[in-house]
N, C-alpha and C positions, 0 to 999 in steps of 0.2 A: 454932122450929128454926133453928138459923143454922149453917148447911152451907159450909164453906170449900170454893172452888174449889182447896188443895191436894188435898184428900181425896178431890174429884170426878175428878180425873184421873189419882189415884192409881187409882182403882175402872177408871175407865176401861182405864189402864196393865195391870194386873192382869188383866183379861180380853182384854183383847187380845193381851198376849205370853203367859198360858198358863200362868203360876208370878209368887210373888213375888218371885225373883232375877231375873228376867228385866225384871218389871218395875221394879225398882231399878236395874238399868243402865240400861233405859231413861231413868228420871228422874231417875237420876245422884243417888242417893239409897241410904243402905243399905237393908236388907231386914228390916230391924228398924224402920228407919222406915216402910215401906212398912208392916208389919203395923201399927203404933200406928196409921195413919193410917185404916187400914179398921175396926179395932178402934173407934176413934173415932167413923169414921162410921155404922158399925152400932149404937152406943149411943144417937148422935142419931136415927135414927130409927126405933129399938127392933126391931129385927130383923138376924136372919141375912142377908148380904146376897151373900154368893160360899162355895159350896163348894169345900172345900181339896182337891179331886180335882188331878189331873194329864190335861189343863189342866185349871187353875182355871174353876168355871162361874156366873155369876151364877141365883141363887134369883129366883125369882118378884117378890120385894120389890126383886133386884139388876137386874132387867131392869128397873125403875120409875127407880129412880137413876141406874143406868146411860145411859136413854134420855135423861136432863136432865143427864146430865155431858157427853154430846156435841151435844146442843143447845144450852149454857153456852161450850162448845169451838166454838161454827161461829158464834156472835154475839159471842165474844172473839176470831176469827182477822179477821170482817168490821170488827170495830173496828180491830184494828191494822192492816188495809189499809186503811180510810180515811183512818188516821191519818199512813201510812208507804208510799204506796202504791208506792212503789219500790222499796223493802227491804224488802218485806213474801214472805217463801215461800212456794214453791207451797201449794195447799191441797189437800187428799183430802176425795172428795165420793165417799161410799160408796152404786151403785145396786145395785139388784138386779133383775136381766130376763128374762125367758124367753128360752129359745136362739132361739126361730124368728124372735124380734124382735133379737135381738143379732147373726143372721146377716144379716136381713135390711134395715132401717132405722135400727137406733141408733145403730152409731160413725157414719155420715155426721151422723144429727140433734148428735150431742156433737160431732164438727168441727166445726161452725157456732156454738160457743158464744164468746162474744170471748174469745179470747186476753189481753185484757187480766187479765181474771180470776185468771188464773195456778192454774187446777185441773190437778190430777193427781187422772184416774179410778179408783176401783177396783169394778169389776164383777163382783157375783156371781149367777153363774147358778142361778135356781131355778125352778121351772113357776112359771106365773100363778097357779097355785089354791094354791100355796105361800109365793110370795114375802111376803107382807102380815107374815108370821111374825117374819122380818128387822129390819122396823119394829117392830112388838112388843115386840123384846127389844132394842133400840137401835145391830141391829148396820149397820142402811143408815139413812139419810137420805132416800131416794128407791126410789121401787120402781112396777113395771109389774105390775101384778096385773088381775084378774080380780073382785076383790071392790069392791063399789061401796060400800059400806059407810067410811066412813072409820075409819083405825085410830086409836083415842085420840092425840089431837098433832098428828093430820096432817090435809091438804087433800086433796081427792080431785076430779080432775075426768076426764072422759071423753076417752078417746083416739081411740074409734072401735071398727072388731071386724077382725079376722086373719080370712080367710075359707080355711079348708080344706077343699080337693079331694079326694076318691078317686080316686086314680091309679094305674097299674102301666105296664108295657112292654107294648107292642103283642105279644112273642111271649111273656109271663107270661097274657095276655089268653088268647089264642091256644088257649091250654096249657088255662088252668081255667076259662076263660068262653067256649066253644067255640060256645055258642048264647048266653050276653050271661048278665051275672050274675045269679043269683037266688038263694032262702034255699039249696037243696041243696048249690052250688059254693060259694057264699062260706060253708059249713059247714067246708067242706075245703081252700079255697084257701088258701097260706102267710099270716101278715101282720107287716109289722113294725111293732114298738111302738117310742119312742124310750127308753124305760125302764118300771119297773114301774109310776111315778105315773101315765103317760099312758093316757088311757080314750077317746081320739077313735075310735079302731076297734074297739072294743067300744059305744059308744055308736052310731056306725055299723051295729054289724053288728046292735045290739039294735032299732034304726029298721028296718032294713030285712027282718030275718027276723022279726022279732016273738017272740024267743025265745033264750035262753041257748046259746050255740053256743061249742065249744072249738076253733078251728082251731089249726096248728100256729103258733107264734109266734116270731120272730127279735128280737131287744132291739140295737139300732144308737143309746147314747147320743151323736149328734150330731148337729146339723142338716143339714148339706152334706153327711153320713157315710151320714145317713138318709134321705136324695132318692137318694144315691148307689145305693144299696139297693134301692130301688123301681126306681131307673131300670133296674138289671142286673139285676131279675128276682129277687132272693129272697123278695118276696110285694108284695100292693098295701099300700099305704100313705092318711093323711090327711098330703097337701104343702100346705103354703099356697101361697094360687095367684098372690101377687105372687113365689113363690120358682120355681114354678114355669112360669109365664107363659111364658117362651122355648122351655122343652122343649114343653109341650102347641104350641107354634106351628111346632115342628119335627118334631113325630111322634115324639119320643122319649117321651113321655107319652101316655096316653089314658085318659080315664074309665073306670073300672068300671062305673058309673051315668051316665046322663048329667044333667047339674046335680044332681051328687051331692055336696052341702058340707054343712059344719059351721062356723057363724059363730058365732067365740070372743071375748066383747067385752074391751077392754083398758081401766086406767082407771089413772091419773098420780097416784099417792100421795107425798105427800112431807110433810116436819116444817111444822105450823106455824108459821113465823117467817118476821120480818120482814129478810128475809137478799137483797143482791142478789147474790150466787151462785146459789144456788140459784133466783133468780127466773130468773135467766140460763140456768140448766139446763132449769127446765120452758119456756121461751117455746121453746127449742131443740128441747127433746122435742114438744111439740104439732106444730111447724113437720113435725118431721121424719113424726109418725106423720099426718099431715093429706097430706103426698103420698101416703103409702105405705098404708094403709088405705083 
């Protein structure tokens, strides 16, 4: 099989802007060549490889290609900055993170990455028990997940664990834990989830009651939005307790339980290769989640 690097960044192009017009401006190409060029490279390796939806979606087979067109792309950008390293452009280094870590410890870990590198971040937030998915299909290069497992391609080494608290407001406490939490109150007490993925208060409430309970439920998809929340009393919450550290020292917090957590382990996935950007990126990430874990 001999796969031209046109054809891999036309794949690439293609998926990323959505349509093939789109990605022919990109590549400053027609969209006539943009089809021959996929058309091509679906023959070389005997499959379907992007369905023609709107956007365009890579198949199963396009997520395999896909993922070696932009590791092809991050070991051709590290060549021409070694080659050029003063006119060489910024580079996009696609992570993928959970909010509680993107609020709380990563952009200071990625300011610490040299500058020399000349990266431009692009961050997308997904849960821990989701992100791996991203890698997968070739659309991060790096990702904070929860699966220790390494994903096909990638390295995988250990971050540490997020230790989340049960917490609410001293007069949310007040209200529905009037004699201290147990199975009957926290049957009924409000709770907020940070979206449908999130199962830390239900995995909470199944430890502690020992049985399937439906309280009433608030959905606050944001991190800072969702401490917020807990903190004014629309139900308890699981806060991680490096986010929350200040409030519990001020009384704006107090446990439902006392040492009542849920320790969520984190693990540094990123591409195989021998790239110093991204080596630059994880010595960054480790540093950063080694304070803060």
């Amino acid at each position: 099989m001999d796969i031209e690097f046109a054809q891999l960044r036309t794949l690439a192009a293609v998926v990323d802007e959505g349509t093939f017009e789109a990605a022919a401006r990109t590549l400053h190409v027609t969209p006539s060549a943009v089809s021959q060029r996929i058309k091509a490279l679906e023959q070389q390796v005997g499959g379907v490889l992007v369905r023609r939806s709107k956007p365009v979606q890579a198949t199963e087979s396009g997520q395999v290609v896909l993922r070696l067109a932009k590791q092809v792309a991050r070991l051709e950008q590290d060549a021409l900055d070694a080659l050029a390293p003063t006119g060489a452009g910024p580079v996009t280094v696609t992570i993928v993170v959970n909010a509680d870590s993107l609020t709380t410890w990563m952009i200071p870990a990625l300011g610490r990455v040299d500058p020399r590198y000349r990266l431009q971040f692009d961050l997308r937030r997904e849960d821990e028990y989701h992100s791996a998915e991203l890698l997968r299909d070739g659309t991060a290069m790096a990702a904070v997940t929860s699966e220790p497992e390494a994903v096909q391609g990638c390295s995988v080494v250990k971050l540490g664990a997020m230790r989340y608290r049960a917490l609410c407001s001293p007069e949310f406490a007040g209200r529905w834990f009037p004699d201290g939490a147990d199975a009957e109150s926290l049957a009924s007490a409000p709770v907020v989830d940070f979206d449908r993925k999130d199962d830390l208060q239900t995995r909470f409430l199944r430890r502690v009651t020992r049985r399937r309970v439906t309280p009433p439920r608030h959905y606050v998809p944001g991190s800072s939005a969702y401490a917020d929340a807990v903190r004014h009393g629309l139900g308890w919450g699981m806060v991680p307790q490096v986010q929350a550290a200040a409030d519990l020292a001020a009384g704006a917090f107090v446990e439902v339980l006392p040492d009542a957590f849920i320790d969520v382990p984190l693990y540094w996935q990123r591409w195989k290769l021998d790239s110093p950007a991204l080596a630059a990126v994880t010595d960054a990430v480790r540093e950063g989640a080694r304070g803060a874990l």
